[in-house]
C-alpha positions as CSV (number, residue, x, y, z in Angstrom):
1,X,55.0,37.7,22.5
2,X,56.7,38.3,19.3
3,X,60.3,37.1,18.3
4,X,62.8,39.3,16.4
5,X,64.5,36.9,14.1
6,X,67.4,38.8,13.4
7,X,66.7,38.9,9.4
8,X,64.0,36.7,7.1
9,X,64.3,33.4,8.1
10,X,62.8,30.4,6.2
11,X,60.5,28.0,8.7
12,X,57.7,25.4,8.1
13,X,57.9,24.4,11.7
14,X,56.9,25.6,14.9
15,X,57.6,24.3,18.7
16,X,56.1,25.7,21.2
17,X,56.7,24.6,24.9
18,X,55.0,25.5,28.4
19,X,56.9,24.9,32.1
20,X,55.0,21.8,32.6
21,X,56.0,21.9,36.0
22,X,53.2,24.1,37.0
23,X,50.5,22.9,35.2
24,X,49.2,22.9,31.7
25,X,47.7,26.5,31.6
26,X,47.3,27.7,27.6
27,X,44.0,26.5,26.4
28,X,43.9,28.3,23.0
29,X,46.6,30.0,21.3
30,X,47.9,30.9,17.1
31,X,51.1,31.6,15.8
32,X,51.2,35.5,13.0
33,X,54.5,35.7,10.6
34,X,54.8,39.3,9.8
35,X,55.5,39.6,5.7
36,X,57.9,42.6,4.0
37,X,54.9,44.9,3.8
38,X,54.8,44.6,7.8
39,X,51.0,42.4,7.5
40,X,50.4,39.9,9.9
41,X,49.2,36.8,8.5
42,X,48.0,33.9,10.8
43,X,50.1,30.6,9.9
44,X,49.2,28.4,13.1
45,X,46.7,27.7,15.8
46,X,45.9,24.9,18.4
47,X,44.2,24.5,21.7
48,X,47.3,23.4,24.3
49,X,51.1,23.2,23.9
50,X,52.2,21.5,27.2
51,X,55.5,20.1,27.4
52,X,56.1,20.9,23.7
53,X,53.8,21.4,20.6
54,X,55.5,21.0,16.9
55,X,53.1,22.9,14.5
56,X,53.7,22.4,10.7
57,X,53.4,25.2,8.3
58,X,53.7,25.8,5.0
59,X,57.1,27.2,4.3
60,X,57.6,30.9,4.9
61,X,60.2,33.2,5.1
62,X,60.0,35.9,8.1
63,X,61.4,38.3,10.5
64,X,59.2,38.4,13.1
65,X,57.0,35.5,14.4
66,X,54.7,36.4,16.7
67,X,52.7,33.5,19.6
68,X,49.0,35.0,20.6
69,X,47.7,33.4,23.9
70,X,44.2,33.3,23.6
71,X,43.0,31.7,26.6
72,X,44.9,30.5,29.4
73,X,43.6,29.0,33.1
74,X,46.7,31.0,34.8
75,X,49.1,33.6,33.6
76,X,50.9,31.6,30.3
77,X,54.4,30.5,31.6
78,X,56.2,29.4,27.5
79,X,59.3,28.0,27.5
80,X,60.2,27.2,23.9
81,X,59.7,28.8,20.9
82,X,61.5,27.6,17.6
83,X,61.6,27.9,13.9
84,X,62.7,24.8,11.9
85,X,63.3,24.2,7.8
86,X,63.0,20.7,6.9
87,X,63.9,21.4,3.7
88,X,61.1,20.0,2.2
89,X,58.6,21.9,-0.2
């Protein structure tokens, strides 16, 4: 799944979330920011999200932000992904 951010965005956040509501399902997964030159560099990874997964990052300005499943028990079901600043560096 990638996500068009409308422009470079600064983030050193990310929240993921699953619809709980039928089951935990993601197992493994990472999180790519795509730079200017249009490289994908992975900033992120973890093993489950669940109800909501908040991923810190070293600050990084972006376009596109893209969420790789890598294993999953049923077909992934996300239902949040967001960017956050916290203004600290």
């Amino acid at each position: 799944m990638i996500a068009e951010l409308g422009g470079p965005k600064t983030f050193d956040h990310v929240v993921l979330g699953e619809t709980i509501k039928k089951g935990q399902r993601i197992s493994r997964f990472h999180v790519e920011a795509e730079n200017e030159d249009g490289i994908w560099t992975r900033i992120a990874e973890g093993t489950t999200i669940c109800y909501k997964r908040i991923l810190q990052v070293e600050p990084i300005t972006s376009s596109r932000v893209k969420v790789v499943i890598e294993e999953s028990t049923y077909p992934p079901l996300i239902s949040e992904v967001g960017l956050y600043y916290s203004g600290n560096q």
